[in-house]
BALOBA-1460 file (C-alpha; in Angstrom, 3 decimals):
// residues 109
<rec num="1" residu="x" x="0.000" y="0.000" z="0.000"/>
<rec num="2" residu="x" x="1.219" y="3.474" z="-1.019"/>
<rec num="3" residu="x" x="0.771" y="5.948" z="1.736"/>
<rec num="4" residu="x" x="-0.249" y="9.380" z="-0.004"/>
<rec num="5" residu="x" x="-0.163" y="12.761" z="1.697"/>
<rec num="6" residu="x" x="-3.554" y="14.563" z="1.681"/>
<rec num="7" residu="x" x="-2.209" y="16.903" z="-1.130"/>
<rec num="8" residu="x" x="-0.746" y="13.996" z="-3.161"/>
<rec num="9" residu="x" x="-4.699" y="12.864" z="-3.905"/>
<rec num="10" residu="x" x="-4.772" y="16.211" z="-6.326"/>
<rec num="11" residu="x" x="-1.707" y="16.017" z="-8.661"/>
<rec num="12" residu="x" x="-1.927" y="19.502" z="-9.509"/>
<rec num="13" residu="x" x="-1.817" y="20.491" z="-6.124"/>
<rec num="14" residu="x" x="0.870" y="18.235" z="-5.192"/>
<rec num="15" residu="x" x="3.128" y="20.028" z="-7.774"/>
<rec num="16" residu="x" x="2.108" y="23.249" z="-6.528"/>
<rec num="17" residu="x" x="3.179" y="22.056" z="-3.028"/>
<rec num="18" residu="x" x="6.649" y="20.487" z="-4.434"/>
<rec num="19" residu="x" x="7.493" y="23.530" z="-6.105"/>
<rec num="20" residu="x" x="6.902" y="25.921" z="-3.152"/>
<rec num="21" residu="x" x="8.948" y="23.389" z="-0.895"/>
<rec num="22" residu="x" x="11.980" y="23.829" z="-3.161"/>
<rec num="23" residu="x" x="11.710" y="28.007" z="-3.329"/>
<rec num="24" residu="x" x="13.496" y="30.354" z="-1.148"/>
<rec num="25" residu="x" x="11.133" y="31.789" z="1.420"/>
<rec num="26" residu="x" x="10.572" y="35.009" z="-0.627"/>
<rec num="27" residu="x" x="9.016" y="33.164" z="-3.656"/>
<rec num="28" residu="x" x="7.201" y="30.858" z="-1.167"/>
<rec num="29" residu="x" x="5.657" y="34.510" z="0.060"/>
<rec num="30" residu="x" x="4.735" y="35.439" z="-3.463"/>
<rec num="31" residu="x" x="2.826" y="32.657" z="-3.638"/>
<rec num="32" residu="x" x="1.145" y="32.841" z="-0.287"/>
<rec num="33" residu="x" x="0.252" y="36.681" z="-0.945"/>
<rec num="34" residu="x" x="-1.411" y="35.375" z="-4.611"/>
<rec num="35" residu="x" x="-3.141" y="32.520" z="-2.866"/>
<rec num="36" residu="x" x="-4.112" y="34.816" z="0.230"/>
<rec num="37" residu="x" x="-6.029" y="37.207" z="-2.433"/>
<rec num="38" residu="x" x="-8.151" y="34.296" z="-3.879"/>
<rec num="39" residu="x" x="-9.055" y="33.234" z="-1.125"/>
<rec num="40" residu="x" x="-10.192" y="35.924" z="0.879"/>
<rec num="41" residu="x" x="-12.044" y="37.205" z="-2.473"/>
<rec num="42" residu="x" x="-13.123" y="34.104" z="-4.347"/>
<rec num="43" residu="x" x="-13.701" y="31.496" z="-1.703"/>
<rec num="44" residu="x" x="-14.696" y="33.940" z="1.127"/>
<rec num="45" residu="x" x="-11.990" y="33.046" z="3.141"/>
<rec num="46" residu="x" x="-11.750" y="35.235" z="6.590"/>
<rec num="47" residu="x" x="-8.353" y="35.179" z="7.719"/>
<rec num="48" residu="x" x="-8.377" y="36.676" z="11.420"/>
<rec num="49" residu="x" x="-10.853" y="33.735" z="11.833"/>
<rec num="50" residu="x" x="-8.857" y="30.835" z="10.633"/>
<rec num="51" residu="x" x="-5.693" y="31.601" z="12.467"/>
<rec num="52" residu="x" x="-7.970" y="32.001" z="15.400"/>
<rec num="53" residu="x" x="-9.164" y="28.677" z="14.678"/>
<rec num="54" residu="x" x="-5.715" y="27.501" z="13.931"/>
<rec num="55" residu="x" x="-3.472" y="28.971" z="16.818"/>
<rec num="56" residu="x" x="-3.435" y="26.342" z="19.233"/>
<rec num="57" residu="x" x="-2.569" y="23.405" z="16.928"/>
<rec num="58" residu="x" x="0.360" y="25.761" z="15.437"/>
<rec num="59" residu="x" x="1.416" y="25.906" z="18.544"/>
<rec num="60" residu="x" x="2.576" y="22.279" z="18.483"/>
<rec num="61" residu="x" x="5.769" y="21.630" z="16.820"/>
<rec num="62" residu="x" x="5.424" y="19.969" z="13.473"/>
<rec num="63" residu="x" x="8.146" y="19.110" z="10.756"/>
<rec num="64" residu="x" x="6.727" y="19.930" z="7.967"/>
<rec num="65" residu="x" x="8.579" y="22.269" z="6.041"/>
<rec num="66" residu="x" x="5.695" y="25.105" z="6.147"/>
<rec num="67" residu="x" x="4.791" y="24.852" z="9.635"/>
<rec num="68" residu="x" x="7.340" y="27.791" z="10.898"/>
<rec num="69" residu="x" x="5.413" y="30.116" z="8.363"/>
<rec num="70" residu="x" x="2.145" y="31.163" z="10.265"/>
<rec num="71" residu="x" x="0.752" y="32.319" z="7.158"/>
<rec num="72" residu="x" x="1.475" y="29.802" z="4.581"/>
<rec num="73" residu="x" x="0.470" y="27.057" z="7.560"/>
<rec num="74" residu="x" x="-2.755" y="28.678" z="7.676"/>
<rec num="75" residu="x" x="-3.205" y="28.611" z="3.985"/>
<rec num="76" residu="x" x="-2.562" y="24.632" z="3.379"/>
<rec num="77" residu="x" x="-4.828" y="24.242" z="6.562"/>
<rec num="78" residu="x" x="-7.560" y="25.977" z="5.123"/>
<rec num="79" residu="x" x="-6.490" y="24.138" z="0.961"/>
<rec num="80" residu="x" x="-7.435" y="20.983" z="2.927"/>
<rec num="81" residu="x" x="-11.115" y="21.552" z="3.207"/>
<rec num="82" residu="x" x="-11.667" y="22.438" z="-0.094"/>
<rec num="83" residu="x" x="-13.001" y="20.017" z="-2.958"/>
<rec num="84" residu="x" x="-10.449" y="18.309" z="-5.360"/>
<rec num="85" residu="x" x="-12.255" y="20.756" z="-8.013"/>
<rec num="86" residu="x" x="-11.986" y="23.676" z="-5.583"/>
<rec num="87" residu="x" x="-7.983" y="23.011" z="-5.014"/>
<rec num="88" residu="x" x="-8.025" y="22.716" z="-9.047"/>
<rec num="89" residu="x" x="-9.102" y="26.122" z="-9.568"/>
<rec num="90" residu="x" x="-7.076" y="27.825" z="-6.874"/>
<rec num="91" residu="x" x="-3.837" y="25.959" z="-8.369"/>
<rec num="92" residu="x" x="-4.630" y="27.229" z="-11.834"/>
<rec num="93" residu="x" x="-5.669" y="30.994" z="-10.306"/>
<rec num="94" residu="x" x="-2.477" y="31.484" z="-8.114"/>
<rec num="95" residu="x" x="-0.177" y="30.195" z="-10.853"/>
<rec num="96" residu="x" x="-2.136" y="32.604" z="-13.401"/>
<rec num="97" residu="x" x="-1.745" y="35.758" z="-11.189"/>
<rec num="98" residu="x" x="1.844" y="34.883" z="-10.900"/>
<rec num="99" residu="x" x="2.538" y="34.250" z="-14.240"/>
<rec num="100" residu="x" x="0.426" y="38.349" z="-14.844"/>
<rec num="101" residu="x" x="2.707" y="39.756" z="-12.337"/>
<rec num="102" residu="x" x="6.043" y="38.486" z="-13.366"/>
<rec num="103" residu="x" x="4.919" y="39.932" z="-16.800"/>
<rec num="104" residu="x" x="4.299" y="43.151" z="-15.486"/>
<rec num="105" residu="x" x="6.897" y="43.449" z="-13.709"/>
<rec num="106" residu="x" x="9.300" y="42.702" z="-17.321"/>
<rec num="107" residu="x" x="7.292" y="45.234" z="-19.178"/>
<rec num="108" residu="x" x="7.635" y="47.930" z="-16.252"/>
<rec num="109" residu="x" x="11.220" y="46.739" z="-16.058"/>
């Protein structure tokens, strides 16, 4: 029996994931910032109230390689109640707003 993570079930999530594991903690922010945005504006996602929710058990030390980042922790907390269709469609959003910005920024540049 192959034992999956939760994220693995989804493979476009799981490459998302893989990909932000292997950044340096200031692309790892871009991301979170992009995938903040759609979620607080397309999934109604209310911040203050999931970290409340979420304080105690980040509390407890984890290994995981997000768990020191409050924010990002929150995030993949939050990507694990969604649908398989619902962590589709924020995949595809967050890498399409970061593909728009990085080409704003070279035409600004």
């Amino acid at each position: 029996m192959v034992h999956k993570r939760w994220y693995d079930k989804n493979p476009k999530l799981s490459e998302l994931i893989a990909y932000l594991e292997d950044q340096e903690r200031d692309i790892q922010d871009v991301f979170s910032q992009h995938l903040l945005q759609i979620l607080i504006y397309e999934f109604n996602f209310n911040l203050d109230e999931q970290i409340s929710k979420l304080s105690e058990p980040w509390k407890h030390p984890y290994n995981r390689w997000y768990d020191d980042n409050i924010e990002l922790f929150t995030i993949v907390q939050f990507i694990k109640t969604l649908s398989y269709d619902e962590q589709s469609y924020l995949v595809d959003s967050v890498v399409s707003h970061v593909l728009i910005d990085n080409l704003k920024d070279k035409n600004n540049a």
